[in-house]
N, CA, C and O of each residue as an XYZ file, in Angstrom:
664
protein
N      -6.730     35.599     36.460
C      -5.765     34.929     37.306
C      -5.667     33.483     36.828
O      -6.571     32.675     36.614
N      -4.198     33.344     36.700
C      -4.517     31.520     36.181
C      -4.393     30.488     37.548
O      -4.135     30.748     38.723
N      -4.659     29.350     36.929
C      -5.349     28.649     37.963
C      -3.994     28.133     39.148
O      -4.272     27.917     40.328
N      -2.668     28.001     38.655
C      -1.095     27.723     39.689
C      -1.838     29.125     40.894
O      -2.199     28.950     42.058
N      -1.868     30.423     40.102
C      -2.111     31.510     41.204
C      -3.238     31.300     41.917
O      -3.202     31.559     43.120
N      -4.152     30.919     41.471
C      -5.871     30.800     42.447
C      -5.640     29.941     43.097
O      -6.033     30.100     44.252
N      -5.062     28.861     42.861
C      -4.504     27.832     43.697
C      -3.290     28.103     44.741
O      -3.031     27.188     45.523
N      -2.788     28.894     44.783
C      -1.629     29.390     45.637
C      -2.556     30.261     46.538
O      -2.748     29.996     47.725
N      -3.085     31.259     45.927
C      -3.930     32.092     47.012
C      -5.172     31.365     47.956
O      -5.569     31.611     49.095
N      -5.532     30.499     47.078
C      -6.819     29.957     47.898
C      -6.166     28.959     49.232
O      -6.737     28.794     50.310
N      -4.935     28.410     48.864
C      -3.891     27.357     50.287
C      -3.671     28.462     50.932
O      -4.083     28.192     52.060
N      -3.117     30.016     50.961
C      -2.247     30.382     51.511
C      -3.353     30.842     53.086
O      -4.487     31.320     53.115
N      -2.543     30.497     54.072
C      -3.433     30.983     55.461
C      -2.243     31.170     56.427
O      -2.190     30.280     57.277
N      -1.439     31.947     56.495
C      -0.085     32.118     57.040
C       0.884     30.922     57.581
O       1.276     30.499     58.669
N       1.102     30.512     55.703
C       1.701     29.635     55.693
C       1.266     28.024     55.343
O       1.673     27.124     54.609
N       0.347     28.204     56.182
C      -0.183     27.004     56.106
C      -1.863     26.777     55.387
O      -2.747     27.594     55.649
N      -2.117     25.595     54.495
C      -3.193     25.821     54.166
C      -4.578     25.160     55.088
O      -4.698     24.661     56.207
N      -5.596     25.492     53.837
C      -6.726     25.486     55.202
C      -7.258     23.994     55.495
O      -7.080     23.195     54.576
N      -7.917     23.497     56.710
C      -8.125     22.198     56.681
C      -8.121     21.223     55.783
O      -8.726     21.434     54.731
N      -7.419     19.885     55.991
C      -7.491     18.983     54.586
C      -6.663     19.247     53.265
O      -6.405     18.338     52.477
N      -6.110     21.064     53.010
C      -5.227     21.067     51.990
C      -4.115     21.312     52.276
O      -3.974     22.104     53.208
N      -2.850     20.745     51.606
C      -1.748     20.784     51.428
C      -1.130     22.628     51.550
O      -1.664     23.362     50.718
N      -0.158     23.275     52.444
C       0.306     23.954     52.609
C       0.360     25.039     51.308
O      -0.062     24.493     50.289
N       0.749     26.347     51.113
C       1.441     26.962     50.177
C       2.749     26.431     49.968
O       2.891     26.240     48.760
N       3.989     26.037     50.753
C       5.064     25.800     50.693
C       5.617     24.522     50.453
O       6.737     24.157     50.095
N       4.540     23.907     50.741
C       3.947     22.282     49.889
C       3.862     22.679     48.526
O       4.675     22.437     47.634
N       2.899     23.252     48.464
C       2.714     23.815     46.905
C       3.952     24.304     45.715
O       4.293     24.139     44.544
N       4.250     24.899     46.770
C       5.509     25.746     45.391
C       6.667     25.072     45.952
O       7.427     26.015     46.172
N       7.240     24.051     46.302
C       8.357     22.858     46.288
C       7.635     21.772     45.439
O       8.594     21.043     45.185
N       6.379     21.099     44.736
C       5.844     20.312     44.268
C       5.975     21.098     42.769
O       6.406     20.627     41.717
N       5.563     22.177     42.983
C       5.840     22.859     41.096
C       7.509     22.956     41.316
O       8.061     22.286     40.443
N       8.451     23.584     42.210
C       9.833     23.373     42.118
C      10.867     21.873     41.591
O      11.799     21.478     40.890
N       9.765     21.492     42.620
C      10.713     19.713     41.958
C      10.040     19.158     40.586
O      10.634     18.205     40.081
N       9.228     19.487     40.118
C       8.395     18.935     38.943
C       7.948     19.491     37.636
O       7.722     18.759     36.673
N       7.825     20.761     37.604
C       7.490     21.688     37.134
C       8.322     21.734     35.746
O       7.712     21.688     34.678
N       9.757     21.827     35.792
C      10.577     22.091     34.970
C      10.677     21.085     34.227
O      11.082     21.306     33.086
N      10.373     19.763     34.581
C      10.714     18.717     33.905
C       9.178     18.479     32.937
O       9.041     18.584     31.718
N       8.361     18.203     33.769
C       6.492     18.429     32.892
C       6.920     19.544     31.850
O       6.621     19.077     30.751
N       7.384     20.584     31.710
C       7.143     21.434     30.740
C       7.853     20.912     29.573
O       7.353     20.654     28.478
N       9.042     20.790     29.917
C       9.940     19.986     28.771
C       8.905     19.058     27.912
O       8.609     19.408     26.770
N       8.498     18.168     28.340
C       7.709     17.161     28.150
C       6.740     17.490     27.340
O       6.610     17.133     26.169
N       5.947     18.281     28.058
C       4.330     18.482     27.419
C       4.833     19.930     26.293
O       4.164     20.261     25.314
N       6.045     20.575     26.700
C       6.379     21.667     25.173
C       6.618     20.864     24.066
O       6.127     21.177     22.982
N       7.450     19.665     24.217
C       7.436     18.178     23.283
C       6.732     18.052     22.675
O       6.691     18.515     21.535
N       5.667     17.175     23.360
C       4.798     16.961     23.128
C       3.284     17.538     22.110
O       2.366     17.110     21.410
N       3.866     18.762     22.653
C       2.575     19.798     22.571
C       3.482     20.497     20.848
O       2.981     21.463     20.272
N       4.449     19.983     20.435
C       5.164     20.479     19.236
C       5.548     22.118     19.243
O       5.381     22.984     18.384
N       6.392     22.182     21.181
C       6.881     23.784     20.818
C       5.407     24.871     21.206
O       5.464     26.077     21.449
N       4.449     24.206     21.176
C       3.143     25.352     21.976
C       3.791     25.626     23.564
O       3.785     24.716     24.393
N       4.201     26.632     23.793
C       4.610     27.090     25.166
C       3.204     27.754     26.242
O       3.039     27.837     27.459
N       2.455     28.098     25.126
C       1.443     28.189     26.012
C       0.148     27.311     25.945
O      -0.733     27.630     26.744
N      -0.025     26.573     25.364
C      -0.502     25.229     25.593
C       0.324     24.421     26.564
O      -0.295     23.752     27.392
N       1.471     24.399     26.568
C       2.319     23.903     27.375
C       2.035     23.803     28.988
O       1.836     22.873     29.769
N       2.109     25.086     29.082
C       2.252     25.617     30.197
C       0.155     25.896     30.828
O      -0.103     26.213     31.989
N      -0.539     25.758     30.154
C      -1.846     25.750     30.371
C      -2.376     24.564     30.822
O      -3.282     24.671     31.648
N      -2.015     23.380     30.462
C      -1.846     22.099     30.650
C      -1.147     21.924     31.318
O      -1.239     20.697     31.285
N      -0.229     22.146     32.177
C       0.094     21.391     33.160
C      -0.357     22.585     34.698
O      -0.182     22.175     35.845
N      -0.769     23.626     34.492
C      -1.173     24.480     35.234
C      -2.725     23.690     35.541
O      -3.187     23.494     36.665
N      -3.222     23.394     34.543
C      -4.295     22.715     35.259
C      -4.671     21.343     35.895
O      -5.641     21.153     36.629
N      -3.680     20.343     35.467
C      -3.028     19.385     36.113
C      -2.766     19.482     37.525
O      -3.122     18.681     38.390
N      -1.965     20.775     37.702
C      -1.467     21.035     39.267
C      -2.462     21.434     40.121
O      -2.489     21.342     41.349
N      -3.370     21.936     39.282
C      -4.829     22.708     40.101
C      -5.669     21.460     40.689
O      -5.898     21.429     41.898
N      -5.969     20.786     40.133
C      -6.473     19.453     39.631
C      -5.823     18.749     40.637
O      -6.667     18.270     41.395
N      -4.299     18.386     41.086
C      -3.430     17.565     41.572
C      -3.784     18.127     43.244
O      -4.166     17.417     44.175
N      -3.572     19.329     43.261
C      -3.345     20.105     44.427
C      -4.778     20.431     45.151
O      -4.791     20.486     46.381
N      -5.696     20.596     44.589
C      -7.207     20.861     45.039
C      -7.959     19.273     45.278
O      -9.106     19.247     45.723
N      -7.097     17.730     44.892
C      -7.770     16.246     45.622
C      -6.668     16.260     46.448
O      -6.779     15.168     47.004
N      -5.255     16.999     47.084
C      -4.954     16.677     47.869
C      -5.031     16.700     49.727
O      -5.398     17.647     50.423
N      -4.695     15.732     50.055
C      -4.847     16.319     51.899
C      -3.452     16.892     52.269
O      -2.619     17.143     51.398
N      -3.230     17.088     53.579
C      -2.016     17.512     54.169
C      -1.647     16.386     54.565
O      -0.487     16.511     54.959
N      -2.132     14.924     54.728
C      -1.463     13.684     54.769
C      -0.790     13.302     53.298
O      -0.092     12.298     53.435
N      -0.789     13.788     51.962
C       0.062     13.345     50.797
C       1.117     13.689     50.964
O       1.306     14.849     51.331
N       2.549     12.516     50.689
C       3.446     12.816     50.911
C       3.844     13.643     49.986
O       2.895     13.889     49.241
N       4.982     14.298     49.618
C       5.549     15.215     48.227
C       5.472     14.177     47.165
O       4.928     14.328     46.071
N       6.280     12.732     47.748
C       6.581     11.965     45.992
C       5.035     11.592     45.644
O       4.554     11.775     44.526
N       4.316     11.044     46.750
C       2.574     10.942     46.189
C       2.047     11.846     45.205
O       1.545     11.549     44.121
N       2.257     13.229     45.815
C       1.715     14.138     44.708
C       2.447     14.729     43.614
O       2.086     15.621     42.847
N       3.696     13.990     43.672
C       4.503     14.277     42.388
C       3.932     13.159     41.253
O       3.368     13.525     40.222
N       4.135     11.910     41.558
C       3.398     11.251     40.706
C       1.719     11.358     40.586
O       1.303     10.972     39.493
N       0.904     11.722     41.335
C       0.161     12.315     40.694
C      -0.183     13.646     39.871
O      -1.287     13.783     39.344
N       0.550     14.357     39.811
C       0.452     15.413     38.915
C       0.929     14.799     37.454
O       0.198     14.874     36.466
N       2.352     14.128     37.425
C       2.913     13.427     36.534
C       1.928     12.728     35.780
O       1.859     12.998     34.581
N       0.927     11.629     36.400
C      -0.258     11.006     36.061
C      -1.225     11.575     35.357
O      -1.754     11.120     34.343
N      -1.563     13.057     36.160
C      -2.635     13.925     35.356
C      -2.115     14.373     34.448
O      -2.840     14.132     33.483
N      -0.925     15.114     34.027
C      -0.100     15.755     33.136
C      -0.458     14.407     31.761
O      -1.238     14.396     30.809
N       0.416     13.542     32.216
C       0.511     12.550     31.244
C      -0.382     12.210     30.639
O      -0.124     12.138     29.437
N      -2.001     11.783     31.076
C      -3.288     11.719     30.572
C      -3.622     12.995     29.900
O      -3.740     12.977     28.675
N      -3.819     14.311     30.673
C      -3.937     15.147     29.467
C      -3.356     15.293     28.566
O      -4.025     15.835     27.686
N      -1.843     14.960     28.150
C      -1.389     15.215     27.105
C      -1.685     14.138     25.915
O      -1.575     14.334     24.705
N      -2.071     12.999     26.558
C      -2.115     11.912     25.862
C      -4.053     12.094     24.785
O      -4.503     11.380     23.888
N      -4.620     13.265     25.427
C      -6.082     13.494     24.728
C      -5.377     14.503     24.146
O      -5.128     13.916     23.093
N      -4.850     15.601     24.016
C      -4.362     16.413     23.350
C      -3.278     16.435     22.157
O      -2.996     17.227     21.258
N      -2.818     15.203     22.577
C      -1.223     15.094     21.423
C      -1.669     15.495     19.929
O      -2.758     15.079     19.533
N      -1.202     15.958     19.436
C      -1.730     16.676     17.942
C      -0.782     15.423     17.113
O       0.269     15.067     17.645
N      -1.129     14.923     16.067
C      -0.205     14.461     15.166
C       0.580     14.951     14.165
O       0.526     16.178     14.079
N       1.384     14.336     13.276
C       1.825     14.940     12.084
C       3.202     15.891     12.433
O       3.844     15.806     13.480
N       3.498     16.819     11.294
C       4.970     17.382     11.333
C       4.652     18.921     11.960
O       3.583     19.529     12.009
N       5.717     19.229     12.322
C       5.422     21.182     12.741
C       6.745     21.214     11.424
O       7.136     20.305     10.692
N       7.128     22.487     11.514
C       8.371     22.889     10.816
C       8.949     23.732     11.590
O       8.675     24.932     11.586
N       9.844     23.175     12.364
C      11.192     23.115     13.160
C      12.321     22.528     12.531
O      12.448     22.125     11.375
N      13.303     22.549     13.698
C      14.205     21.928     13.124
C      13.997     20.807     12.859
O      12.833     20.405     12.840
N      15.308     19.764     12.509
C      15.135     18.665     11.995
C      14.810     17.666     13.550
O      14.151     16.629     13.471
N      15.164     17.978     14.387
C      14.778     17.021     15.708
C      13.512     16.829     15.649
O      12.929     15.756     15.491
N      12.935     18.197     15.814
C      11.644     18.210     16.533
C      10.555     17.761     15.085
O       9.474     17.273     15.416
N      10.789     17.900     13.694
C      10.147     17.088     12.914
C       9.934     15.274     12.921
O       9.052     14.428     12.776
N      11.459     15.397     13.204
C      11.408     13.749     13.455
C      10.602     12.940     14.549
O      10.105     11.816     14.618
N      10.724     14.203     15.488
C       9.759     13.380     16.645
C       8.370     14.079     16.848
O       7.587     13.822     17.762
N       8.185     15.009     15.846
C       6.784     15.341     15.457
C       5.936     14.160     14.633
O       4.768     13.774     14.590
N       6.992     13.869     14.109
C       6.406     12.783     12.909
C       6.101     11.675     13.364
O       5.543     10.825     12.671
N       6.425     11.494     14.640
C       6.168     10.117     15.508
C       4.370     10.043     15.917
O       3.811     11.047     16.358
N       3.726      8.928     15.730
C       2.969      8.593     16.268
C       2.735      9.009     17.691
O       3.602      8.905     18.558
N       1.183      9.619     17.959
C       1.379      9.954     19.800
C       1.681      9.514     20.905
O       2.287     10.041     21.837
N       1.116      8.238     20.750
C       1.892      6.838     21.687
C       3.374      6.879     21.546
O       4.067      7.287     22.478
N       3.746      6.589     20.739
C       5.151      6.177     20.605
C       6.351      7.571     21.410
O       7.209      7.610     22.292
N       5.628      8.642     20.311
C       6.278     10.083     20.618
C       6.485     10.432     22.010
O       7.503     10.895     22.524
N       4.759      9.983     22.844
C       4.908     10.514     24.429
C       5.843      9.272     24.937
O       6.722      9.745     25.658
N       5.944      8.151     24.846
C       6.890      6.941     25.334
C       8.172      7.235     25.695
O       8.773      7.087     26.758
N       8.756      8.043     23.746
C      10.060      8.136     23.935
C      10.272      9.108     24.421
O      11.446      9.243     24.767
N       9.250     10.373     24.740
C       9.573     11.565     24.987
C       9.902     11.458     26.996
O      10.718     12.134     27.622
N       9.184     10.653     27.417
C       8.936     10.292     28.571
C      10.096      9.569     29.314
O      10.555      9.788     30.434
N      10.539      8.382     28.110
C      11.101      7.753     28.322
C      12.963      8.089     28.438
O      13.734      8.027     29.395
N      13.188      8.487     26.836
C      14.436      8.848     26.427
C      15.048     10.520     26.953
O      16.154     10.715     27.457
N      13.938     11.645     26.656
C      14.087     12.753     26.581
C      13.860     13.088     28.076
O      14.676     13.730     28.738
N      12.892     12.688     28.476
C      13.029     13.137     30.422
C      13.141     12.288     31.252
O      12.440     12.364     32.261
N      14.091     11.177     31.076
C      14.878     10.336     31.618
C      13.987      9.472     32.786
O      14.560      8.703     33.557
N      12.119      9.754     32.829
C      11.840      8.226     33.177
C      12.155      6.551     33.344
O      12.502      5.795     32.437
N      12.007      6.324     34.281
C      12.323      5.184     34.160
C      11.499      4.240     33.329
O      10.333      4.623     33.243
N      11.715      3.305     32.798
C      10.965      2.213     31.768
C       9.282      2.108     32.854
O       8.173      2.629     32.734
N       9.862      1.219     33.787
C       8.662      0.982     34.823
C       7.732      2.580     34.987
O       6.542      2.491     34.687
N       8.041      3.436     35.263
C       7.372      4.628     35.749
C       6.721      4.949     34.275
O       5.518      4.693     34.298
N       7.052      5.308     33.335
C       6.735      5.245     31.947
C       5.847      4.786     31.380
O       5.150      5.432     30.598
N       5.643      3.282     31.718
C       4.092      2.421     31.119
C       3.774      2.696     32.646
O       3.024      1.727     32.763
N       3.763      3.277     33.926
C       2.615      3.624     34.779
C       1.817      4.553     34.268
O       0.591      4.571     34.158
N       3.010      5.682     33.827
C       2.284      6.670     33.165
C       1.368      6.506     31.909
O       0.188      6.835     31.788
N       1.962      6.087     31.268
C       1.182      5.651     29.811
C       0.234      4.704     30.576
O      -0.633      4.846     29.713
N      -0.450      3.712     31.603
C      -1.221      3.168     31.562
C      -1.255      1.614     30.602
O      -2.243      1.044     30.138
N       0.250      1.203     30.522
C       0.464      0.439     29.827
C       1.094     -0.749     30.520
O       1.688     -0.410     31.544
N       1.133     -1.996     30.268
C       2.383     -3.112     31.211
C       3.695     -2.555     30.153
O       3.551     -2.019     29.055
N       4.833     -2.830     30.774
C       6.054     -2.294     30.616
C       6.626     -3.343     28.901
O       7.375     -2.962     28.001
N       6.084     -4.323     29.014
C       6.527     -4.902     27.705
C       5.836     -3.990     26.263
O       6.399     -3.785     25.188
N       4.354     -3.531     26.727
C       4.170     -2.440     25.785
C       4.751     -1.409     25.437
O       4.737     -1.046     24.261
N       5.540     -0.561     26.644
C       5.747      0.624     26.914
C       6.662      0.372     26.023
O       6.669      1.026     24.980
N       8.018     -1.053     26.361
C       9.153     -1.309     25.821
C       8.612     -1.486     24.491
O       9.608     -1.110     23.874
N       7.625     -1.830     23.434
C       7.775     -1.348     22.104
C       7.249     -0.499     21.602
O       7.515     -0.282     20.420
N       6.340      0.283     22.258
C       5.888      1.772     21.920
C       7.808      2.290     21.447
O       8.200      2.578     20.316
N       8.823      2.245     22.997
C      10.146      2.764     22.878
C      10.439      2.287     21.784
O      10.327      3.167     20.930
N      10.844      1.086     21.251
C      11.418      0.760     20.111
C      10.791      0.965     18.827
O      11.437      1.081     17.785
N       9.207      1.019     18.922
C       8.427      1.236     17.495
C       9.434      3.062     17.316
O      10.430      3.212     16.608
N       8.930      3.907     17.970
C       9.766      5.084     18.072
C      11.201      5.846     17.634
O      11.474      6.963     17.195
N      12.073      4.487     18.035
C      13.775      5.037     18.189
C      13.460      3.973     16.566
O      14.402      4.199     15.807
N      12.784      3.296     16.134
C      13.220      2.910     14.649
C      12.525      3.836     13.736
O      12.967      4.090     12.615
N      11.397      4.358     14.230
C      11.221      5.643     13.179
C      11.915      6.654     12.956
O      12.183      7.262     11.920
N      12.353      6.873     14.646
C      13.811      8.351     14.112
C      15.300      7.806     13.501
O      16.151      8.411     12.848
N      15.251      6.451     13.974
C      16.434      5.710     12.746
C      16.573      6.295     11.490
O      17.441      7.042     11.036
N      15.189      5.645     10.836
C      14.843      5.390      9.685
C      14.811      6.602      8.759
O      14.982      6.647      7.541
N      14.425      8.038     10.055
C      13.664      9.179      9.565
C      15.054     10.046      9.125
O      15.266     10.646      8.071
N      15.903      9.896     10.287
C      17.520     10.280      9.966
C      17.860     11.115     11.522
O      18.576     12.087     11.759
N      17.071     10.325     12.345
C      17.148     10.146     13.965
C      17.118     11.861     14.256
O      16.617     12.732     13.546
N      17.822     11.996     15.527
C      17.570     13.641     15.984
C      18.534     14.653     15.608
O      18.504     15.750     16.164
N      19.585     14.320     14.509
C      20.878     15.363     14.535
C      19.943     16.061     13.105
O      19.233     15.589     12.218
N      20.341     17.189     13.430
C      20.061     18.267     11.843
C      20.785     17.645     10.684
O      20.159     17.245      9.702
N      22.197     17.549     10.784
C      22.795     16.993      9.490
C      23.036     15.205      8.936
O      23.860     14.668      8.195
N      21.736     14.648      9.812
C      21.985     13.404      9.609
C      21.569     12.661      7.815
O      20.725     13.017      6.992
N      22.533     11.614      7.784
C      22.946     11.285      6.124
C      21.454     10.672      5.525
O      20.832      9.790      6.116
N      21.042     11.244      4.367
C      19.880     10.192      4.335
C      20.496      8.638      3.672
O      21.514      8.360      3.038
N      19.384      7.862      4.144
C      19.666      6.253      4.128
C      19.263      6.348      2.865
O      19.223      5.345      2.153
């Protein structure tokens, strides 16, 4: 059983979960609003591993959902899952190229810092501020992690397949 399900079964108590934890229906509106967007991210990230992908942020949510009370609001524990997500990926980021298309080389080829920044930043439409929360960075960093980044995929021949080499 993976751990989203042990974690769904262990809240569920008709309906509601058991003292101190956050509901089932808490639960699966927190993977509904969040869920889809973390995967994008950490499949990114993770260079196209869908099940690394998806293993990592399953345990994030386990993790997120098993320190919470039934006093966390939804956006509380959205940014904390976001938080845990983001730190694990940031020990995991693999470097170097996959062989994909030409996008996902270019932003394979990115440095891990930089890669999770823009991936965070540009690709799942974070805000700048929320971005270096996540990264654990002040925002003037975050802002050149972004730019060290968007000048490597410049340089590299940015994200289109048929882009001209320089």
């Amino acid at each position: 059983m993976d751990n989203a399900m042990a974690m769904k079964a262990k809240l569920m108590d008709g309906g509601r979960g058991p003292a101190g934890r956050i509901s089932a229906d808490a639960c699966a509106r927190l993977y509904q609003q969040h869920g889809a967007r973390l995967f994008r991210l950490a499949y990114w990230v993770l260079l196209g591993d869908r099940q690394a992908a998806a293993r990592l942020l399953h345990g994030a949510f386990a993790r997120c959902v098993s320190a919470a009370s039934a006093e966390d609001s939804a956006e509380r524990l959205g940014h904390q899952w976001e938080g845990l997500s983001v730190r694990a990926l940031r020990e995991v980021a693999p470097a170097g190229k996959v062989d994909h298309d030409a996008a996902a080389v270019n932003v394979a080829a990115l440095e891990p810092e930089p890669r999770l920044a823009f991936l965070l930043h540009d690709a799942s439409g974070y805000s700048l501020d929320r971005c270096a929360e996540l990264l654990q960075v002040p925002p003037d960093a975050c802002r050149r992690l972004l730019f060290a980044a968007r000048l490597q995929l410049c340089q590299s021949g940015g994200l289109w397949r048929d882009a001209p080499a320089a």
